[in-house]
N, C-alpha and C positions, 0 to 999 in steps of 0.2 A: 688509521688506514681507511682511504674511503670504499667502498662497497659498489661493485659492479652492478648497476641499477637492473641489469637483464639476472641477474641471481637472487635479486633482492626477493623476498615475500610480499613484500608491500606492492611488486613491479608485477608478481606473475601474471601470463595472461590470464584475463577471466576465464575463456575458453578455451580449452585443446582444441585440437582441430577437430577429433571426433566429436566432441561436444558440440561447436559449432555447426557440425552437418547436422548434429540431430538439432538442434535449433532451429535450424534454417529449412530444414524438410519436414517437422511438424506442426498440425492444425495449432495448436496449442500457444504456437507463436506470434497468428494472428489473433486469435482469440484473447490474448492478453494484451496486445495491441489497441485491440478497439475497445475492451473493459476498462482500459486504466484512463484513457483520457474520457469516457463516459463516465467512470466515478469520480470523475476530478468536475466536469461539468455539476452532477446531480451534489459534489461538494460545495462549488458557488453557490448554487442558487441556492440551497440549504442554509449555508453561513449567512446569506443575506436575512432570510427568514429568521432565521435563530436572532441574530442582531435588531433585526425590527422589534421580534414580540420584546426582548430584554430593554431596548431603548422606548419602547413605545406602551408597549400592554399587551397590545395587539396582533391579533394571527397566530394565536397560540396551536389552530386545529393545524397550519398551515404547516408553521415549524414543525411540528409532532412527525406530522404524513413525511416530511421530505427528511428528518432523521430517518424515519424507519426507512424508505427508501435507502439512503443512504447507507444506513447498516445490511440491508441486504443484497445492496452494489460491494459492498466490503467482501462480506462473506462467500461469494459467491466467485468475486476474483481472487480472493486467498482459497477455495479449492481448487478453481483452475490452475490457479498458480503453482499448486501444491503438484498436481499433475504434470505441468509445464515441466516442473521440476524433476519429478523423478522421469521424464522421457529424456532430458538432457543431461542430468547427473548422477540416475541411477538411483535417487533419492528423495522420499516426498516434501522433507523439511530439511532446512539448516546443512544444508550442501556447504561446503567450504566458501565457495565463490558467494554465497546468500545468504553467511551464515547469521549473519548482526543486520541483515534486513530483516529474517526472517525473525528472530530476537525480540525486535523493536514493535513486529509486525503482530505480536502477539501482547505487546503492552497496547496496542492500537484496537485489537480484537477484544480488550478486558473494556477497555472502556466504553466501546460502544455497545458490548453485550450489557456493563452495567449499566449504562440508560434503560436498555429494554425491562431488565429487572427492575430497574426503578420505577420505570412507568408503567408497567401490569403489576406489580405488588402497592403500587398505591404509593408508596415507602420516601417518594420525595414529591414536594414541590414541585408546581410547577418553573418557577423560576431555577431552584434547584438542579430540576431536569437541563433545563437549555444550557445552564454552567456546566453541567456533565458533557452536553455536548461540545460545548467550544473547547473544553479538555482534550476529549475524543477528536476535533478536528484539527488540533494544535499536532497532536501526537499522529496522526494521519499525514499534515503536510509535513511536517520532518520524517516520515517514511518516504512518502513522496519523494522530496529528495533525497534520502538515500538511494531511491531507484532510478531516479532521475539520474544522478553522480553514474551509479553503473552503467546504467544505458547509456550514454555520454565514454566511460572507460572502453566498452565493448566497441563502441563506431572508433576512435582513438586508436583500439590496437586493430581493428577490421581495417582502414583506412591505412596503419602503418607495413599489415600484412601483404599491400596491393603495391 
């Protein structure tokens, strides 16, 4: 028997409608707004770096700075985020609607905190280290789009709502 796609789990909306208004009427919407494609830019230029010194030798001070940069564009949009979240689902983490982004978004936070650990305990290579990162940046753009996908679902049923 086939499955009425408006009952399905896999169909619900992202948002109720309440949910949606607190979305839609808190700073926190903006603010995640202009963090995520700012940490996707400071991910470019980052990955470029990271690939130069691994392919060349060179700009190791460079790559270093624009990791930690980059880890602390991470960290800083998974708190907001984390607030985002509990203003529109009443919950800081792992909201139903977020729950396997936010999942993901924590194998994304292991790995860029163990760079940091790695590179103030001394504990790896420098080559080492920038493998850690492209690990870390690997596992960031597949969150990426996981949020990508939902922000995409959410205009999808916004757009089907009108």
């Amino acid at each position: 028997m086939l499955r009425d796609s408006t009952t399905s789990s896999r169909h619900r909306p992202l948002y109720t409608a309440d949910q949606r208004k607190r979305r839609d009427g808190t700073r926190w919407t903006l603010v995640q707004g202009i963090l995520a494609p700012a940490q996707f830019a400071i991910f470019l230029v980052s990955l470029v770096l990271v690939l130069r010194y691994l392919s060349t030798g060179e700009g190791y001070a460079a790559a270093t700075l624009s990791v930690l940069v980059k880890t602390a564009a991470l960290y800083l949009i998974m708190v907001t985020g984390a607030i985002w979240e509990k203003v529109v689902f009443g919950q800081y983490l792992f909201a139903p609607a977020f729950f396997w982004e936010d999942v993901f978004s924590f194998a994304v936070i292991f790995l860029h905190t163990a760079y940091i650990v790695g590179l103030f305990s001394g504990a790896m290579t420098p080559v080492a280290l920038m493998w850690l990162a492209l690990a870390a940046y690997a596992a960031y753009a597949i969150n990426a789009g996981q949020f990508l996908r939902k922000l995409r679902m959410a205009r999808l049923q916004s757009a089907a709502l009108t």
